[in-house]
Phi, psi and omega in degrees: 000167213227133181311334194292348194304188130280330178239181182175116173282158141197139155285118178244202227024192155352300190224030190054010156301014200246116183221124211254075195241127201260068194317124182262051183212056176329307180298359164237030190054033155077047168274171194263116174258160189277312176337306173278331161325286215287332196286315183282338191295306176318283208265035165272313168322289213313309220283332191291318204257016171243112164307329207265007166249129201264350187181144192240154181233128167270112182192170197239133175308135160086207146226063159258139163281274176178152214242052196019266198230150184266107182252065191243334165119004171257024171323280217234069170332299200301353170268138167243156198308165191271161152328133179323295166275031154289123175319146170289145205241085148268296144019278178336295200275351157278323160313323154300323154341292195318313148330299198272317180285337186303303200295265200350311174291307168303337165281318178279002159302332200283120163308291164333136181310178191189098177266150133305120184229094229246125186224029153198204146335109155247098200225100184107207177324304177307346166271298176281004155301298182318308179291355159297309193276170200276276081051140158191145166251103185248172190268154152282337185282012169243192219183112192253118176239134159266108201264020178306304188257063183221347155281349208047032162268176154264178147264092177294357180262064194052353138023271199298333181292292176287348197256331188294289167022254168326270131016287170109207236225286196304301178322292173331262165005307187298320192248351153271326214254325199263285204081027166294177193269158174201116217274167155335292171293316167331314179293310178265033162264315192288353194059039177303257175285146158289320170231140204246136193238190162247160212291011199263343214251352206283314170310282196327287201300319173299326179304326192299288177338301170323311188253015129303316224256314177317319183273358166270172164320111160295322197296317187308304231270341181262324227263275202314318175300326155324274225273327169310281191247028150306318181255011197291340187233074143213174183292191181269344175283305219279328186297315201308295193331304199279330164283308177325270210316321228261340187300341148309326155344282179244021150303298185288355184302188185253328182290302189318318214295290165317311166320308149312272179330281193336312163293306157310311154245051152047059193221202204242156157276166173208084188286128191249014174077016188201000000 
């Protein structure tokens, strides 16, 4: 693919299960345009519907992870601003809305684990991306701002959803509320990232992570995640339910078979998904 993109794919790992997708607009830190929105929304789609990617990597060209939506006036190249003493178009601004929550939502549609691997500036939209993916890896050089309300906005990209989540509740509350910087280490004190490297260290370590999760069971792996955050706002009666329904799924599976064997004769396993 050609530098000029907004994204740029590659396949890696084992079994090329690995799809490695690289926000492409250093010079503006990976800030978000609608153009590059429909392009991650598109291979978010492609990717729910590929058996054969076992696990997606999020991550950003140069050194920004990505500085939220482009507010330079290139979001939306293909438009032209309305005339000053033009009526307010909201109907307008919700449907362009729509742009931006669509990809968001294709991401979290995605069965597959989905790490972050964040190796600068997370700021904004680029802050509720991370908290979106299931998995993070950071950089020591990055550094997370909910920069919205400094706009006098929220985090309207689900954000407000995802970062107590992630965080917890005080924290959050502290970075929604101030829109102060919130340094590396902090952030994985805060349980942000799973691992926290120095930036020389950040492909490799994310890659090790990759091909664990590419070499376990896709069905246990999308199934648990399914059910993770399918029961997350229900009682503990009501979840046990929904694992009875969903556990014949992957009992009966070829991977569960493998899984035996594999043990019983004292080898690594090699799960096909099926």
């Amino acid at each position: 693919m050609s530098d000029d993109q907004p994204i740029l794919t590659e396949r890696r790992g084992e079994r090329d299960g690995i799809l490695w997708i690289t926000l492409n607009r250093p010079e503006k830190l990976n800030a978000l345009t609608f153009p590059l929105l429909r392009e991650f929304q598109r291979i978010c789609i492609d990717t729910r519907a590929d058996r054969s990617v076992r696990c997606v990597v999020i991550t950003g060209a140069g050194r920004g992870f990505c500085a939220g939506m482009d507010h330079s006036g290139a979001a939306d190249p293909d438009s032209e601003p309305p005339p000053a003493d033009a009526p307010m178009d909201i109907e307008g601004a919700r449907l362009n809305f729509r742009v931006e929550t669509e990809a968001y939502i294709a991401l979290k549609r995605l069965d597959v684990p989905v790490i972050a691997s964040i190796n600068g500036a997370c700021v904004g939209a680029g802050f509720d991306l991370v908290c979106h993916c299931d998995l993070a890896v950071g950089s020591t050089a990055a550094r997370f701002q909910v920069a919205y309300v400094k706009r006098g906005l929220y985090a309207d990209l689900g954000g407000f959803w995802s970062i107590p989540k992630i965080i917890g509740w005080r924290k959050a509350m502290e970075m929604m509320m101030t829109g102060r910087f919130m340094d590396a280490q902090e952030a994985h004190q805060a349980g942000l990232t799973n691992y926290l490297v120095e930036p020389e260290d950040l492909e490799s370590r994310t890659m090790e992570l990759a091909l664990e999760v590419e070499a376990g069971p896709p069905i246990g792996q999308k199934v648990g995640k399914l059910l993770a955050y399918k029961t997350a706002s229900m009682d503990f009666e009501n979840a046990i339910l929904w694992s009875e329904m969903a556990l014949p799924l992957v009992t009966f599976s070829n991977d569960r078979i493998e899984g035996v064997n594999s043990f019983v004769e004292r080898r690594e396993p090699r799960f096909d998904g099926r």
